[in-house]
C-alpha positions, -999 to +999 in steps of 0.1 A: +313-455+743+314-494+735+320-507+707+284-521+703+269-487+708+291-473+685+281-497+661+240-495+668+247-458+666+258-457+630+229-481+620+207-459+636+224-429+614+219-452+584+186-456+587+177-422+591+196-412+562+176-443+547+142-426+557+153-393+543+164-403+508+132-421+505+113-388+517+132-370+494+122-392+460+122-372+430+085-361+420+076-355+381+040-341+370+026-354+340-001-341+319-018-363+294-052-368+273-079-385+286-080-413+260-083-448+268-045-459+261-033-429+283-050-435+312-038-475+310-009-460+309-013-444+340-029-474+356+003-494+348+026-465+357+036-485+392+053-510+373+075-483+365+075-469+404+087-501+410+114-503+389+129-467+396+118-458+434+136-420+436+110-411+413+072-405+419+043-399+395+021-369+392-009-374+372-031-343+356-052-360+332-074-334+305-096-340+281-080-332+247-090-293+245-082-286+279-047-305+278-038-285+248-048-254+264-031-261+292+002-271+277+004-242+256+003-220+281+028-238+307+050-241+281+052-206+261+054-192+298+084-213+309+060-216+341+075-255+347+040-269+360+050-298+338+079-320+335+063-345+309+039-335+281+014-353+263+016-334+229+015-342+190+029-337+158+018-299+154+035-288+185+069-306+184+089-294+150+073-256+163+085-259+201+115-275+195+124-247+173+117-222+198+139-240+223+111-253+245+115-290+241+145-308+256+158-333+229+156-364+239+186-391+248+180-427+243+199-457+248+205-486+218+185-512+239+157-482+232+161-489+197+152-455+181+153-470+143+128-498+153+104-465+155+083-463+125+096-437+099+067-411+093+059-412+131+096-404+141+104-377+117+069-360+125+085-357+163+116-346+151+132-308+146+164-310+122+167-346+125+170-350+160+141-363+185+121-340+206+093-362+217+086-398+220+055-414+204+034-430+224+011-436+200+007-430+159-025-429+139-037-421+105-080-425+098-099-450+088-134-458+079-151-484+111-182-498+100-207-526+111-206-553+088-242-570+105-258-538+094-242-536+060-254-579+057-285-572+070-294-541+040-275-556+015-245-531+008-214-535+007-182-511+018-158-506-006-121-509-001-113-474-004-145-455-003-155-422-014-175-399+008-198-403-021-202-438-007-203-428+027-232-407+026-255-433+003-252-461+030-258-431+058-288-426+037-301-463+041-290-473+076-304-442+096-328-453+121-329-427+146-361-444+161-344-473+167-313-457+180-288-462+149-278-436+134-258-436+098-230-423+104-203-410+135-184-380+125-163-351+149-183-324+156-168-309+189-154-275+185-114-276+183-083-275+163-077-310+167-114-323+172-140-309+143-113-286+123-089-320+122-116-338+105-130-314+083-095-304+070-092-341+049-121-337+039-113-305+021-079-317+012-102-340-003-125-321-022-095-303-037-095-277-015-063-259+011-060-238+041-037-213+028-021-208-011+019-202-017+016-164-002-001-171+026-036-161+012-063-180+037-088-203+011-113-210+033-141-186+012-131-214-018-154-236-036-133-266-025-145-255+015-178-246+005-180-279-012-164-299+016-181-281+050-216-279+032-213-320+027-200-322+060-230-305+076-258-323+052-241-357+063-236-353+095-267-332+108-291-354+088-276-391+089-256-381+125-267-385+161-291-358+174-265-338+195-236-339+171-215-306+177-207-320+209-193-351+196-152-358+196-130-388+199-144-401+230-181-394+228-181-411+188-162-439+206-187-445+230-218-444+206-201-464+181-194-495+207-221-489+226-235-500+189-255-463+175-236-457+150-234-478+113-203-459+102-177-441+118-148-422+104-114-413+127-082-421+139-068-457+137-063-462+174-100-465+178-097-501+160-085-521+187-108-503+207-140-510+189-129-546+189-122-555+223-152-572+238-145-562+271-152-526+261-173-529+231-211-542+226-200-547+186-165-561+184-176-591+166-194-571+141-172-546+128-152-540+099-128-516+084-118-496+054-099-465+038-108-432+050-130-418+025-118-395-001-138-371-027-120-357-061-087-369-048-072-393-020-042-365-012-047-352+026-074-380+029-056-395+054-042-380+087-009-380+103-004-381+139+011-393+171+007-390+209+039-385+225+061-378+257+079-341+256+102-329+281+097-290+282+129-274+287+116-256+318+116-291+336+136-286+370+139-327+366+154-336+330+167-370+340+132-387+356+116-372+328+139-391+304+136-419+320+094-421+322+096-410+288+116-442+279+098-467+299+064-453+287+072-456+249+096-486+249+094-522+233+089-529+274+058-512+282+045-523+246+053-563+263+038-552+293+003-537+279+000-574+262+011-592+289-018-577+310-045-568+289-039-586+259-019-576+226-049-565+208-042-531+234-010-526+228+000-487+218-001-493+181+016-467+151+049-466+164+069-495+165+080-515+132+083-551+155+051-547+164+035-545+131+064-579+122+048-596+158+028-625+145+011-627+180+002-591+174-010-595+137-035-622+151-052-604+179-052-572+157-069-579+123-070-547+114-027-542+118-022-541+080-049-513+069-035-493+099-004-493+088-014-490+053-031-456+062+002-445+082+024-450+056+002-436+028-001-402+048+016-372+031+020-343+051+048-325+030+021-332-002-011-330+012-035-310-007-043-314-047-033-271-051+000-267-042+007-254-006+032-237+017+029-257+045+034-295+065+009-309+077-023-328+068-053-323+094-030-290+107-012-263+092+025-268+109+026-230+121+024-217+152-004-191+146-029-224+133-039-237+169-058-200+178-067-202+140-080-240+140-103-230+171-116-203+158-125-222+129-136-250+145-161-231+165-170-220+133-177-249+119-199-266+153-220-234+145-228-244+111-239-281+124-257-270+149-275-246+124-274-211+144-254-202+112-251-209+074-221-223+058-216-190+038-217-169+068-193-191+082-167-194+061-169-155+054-162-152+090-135-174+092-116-163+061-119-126+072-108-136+107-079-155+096-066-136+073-068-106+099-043-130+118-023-136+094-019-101+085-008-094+127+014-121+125+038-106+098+025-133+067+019-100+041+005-069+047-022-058+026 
């Protein structure tokens, strides 16, 4: 053989071995919520395709129940459907502990201690990082300051629910499609139970006393759900049990709703006018609060986990770091402005002047991040972390029962007595299963 087909016989070989380490491109599946700085996420995910080209993106996108569900199950199995996670600050400190979280590896240009302090030790398990934050959020209160001018009122810096419920009162319009107030009425542990749980941190009240003895048959919870259900089924949207995160976001910019209390992200959501009928109108304060301001205020983040059942721990790392870094935060600004970038998570952003001027609402959501207490979060002293969650392992079955519960009790099929009797009795029966005491 000459030496030119020797030599166009090894390019040949080259280029097939080309072809088959591109066929062969490392694939990781990623399940994530179907909120609006997720799926951008996703739709920007080919910059990231780009930059590493062995590695290929799988997208399952749930809405928030499902995910959770979904998660759970994958992960407690060790079935490996999943090599990234979208999960939160219940689920890390527990799954880390049972080994079913990789921790996670970053390097300096990452800048771990740029990450702001109550988000990073909520996604941490004996100081050490098992998920990155994607997001962070506490609550607020979102309301439409051309309604509030038009009536004459005024929203106080820090309101009371108090508060809340009077200007509910006096900007209900239901014939005119506005309604007084927004609230979460959806059925789930992280949906209706999330909300209602500051409120009755707020009116005093707790999930569980120092042996473990479920409170929800209380005064505080009576107090708390029976507000929640007067509020929110007289001065809400017809329809209201149905209502989470996404379905409050839409009536709120789609300009229904006067008032809306929730998470923090929804700020720079309400104000973008590309997405919202009212960004010019609305205006922010506290979340509300009742005999005290302890639990008021939740703590939480959407992050990246890597489940230890991965079969890729490397790509994962890698997406993981792309997807939560000062990079992608650059990138979200550079291409839709940096009123969208992730906020909650990073210090610099919150120090960005170019941030602080697109975002006027920066310093009260930070504010609200930094003023959340989950390791003191209820006015009775309690055994357990966690502000709109109790940080067990038993509370996700416990919150959804509950919160199915409590969708009842809005909807009206049942009273607010019957359903906290049902719930205590229910959860303390879980308790009892799961080892907690046993009378």
């Amino acid at each position: 053989m000459s030496y030119g087909k020797r030599l166009a016989g090894v390019a040949a070989l080259a280029l097939g071995l080309g072809v088959g380490a591109t066929a062969q491109a490392v694939e990781i599946t990623i399940a994530t919520v179907n909120n609006a700085d997720m799926i951008r996420m996703k739709n920007l995910s080919d910059q990231f395709e780009k930059k590493y080209a062995d590695i290929e993106l799988d997208w399952v996108v749930l809405n928030e129940n499902t995910l959770r569900q979904r998660v759970t199950q994958d992960i407690a199995t060790g079935g490996g459907q999943f090599d990234v996670m979208m999960i939160g600050t219940y689920e890390v400190p527990i799954w880390a502990e049972k080994g079913w979280l990789n921790e996670l590896d970053f390097s300096d240009s990452y800048d771990v201690g740029d990450l702001l302090d109550p988000i990073r030790k909520g996604l941490s398990y004996e100081g050490d990082m098992y998920a990155a934050p994607f997001y962070g959020e506490s609550t607020m209160t979102m309301y439409r300051q051309d309604l509030f001018d038009e009536a004459g009122l005024s929203m106080p810096a820090n309101p009371t629910w108090g508060d809340i419920y009077e200007r509910a009162q006096q900007l209900h319009k239901p014939d005119d499609d506005q309604f007084g107030v927004c609230l979460r009425g959806k059925p789930g542990w992280g949906q209706n139970a999330a909300l209602v749980s500051t409120m009755v941190n707020s009116f005093g009240g707790r999930w569980f006393d120092m042996d473990w003895q479920p409170q929800l048959d209380t005064a505080a919870w009576h107090h708390a759900v029976s507000f929640y259900v007067d509020l929110l089924g007289n001065y809400g949207p017809p329809g209201a049990s149905s209502n989470g995160f996404n379905e409050n976001l839409s009536l709120f910019s789609g300009g229904k709703c006067a008032m809306w209390v929730d998470a923090t992200v929804a700020a720079g959501m309400v104000t973008d006018p590309e997405s919202s009928q009212v960004a010019d109108e609305v205006a922010f304060a506290q979340a509300p609060h009742a005999v005290t301001e302890k639990g008021s205020k939740w703590l939480w983040s959407w992050a990246l986990g890597i489940p230890s059942s991965t079969q890729k721990p490397e790509a994962a790392q890698k997406f993981v770091a792309w997807a939560t870094s000062k990079e992608y935060t650059r990138l979200v600004a550079q291409k839709e402005g940096w009123r969208n970038a992730p906020p909650g998570t990073r210090k610099s952003l919150y120090q960005n002047p170019k941030y602080q001027k697109a975002a006027p609402f920066a310093d009260k959501v930070l504010d609200a991040i930094q003023a959340a207490r989950p390791q003191d979060s209820t006015l009775k002293e309690s055994p357990y972390v966690g502000v709109q969650f109790v940080g067990i392992s038993e509370f996700q079955g416990i919150g959804t029962s509950v919160g199915q519960q409590l969708a009842a009790a809005l909807s009206g099929s049942k009273s607010v007595e019957q359903v906290l009797k049902s719930a205590q009795r229910s959860t303390k029966r879980t308790m009892k299963r799961s080892g907690y005491y046993d009378n």
